[in-house]
C-alpha positions in Angstrom: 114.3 78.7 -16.9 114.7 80.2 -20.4 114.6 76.6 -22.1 111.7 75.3 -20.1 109.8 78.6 -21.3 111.1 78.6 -25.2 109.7 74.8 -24.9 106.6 75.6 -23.4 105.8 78.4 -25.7 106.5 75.9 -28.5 104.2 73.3 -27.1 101.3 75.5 -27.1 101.7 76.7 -30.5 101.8 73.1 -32.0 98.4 72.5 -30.2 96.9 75.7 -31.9 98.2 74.4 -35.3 96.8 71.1 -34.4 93.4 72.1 -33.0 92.9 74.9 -36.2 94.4 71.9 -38.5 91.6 69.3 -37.2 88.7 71.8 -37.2 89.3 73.0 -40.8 91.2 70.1 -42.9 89.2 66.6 -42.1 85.5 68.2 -42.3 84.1 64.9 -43.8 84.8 61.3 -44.7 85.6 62.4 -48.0 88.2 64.7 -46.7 89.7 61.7 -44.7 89.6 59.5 -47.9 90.9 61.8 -50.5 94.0 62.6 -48.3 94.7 58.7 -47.7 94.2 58.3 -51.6 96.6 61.6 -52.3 99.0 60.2 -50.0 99.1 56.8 -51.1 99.8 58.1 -54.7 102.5 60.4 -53.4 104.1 57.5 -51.7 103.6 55.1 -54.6 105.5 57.5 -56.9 108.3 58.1 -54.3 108.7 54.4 -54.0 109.0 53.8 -58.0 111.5 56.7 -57.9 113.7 55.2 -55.1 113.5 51.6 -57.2 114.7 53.6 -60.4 117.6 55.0 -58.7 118.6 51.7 -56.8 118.1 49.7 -60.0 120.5 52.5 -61.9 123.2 53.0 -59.3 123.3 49.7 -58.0 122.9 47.5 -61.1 126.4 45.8 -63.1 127.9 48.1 -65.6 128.6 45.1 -67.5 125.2 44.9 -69.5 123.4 41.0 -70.0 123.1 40.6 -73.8 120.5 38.2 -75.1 122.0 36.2 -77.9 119.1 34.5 -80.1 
């Protein structure tokens, strides 16, 4: 019975964070629009960093040298 309370309690608290989340963050289209745009960016950056790190751990030590 403990669980099922400790899991109900914790139900009803993420709907308050929800509820005060949606009445407070997203007022206005521009809300909605700067969040997608902030979020994009932050994903765009995340991506660039994972392509670094794939390109520098997973590339040939042995570097290609261009003869001309």
């Amino acid at each position: 019975m403990e669980h099922r309370e400790l899991h109900q309690d914790l139900e009803d608290q993420w709907g308050r964070v929800v509820s005060r989340l949606q009445g407070k963050v997203f007022q206005s289209d521009w809300d909605i629009a700067s969040f997608t745009i902030f979020f994009i960016f932050i994903g765009m950056v995340l991506l660039l960093v994972l392509l670094v790190l794939i390109h520098c751990c997973c590339s040939d030590d042995e570097k290609v040298t261009n003869t001309h």
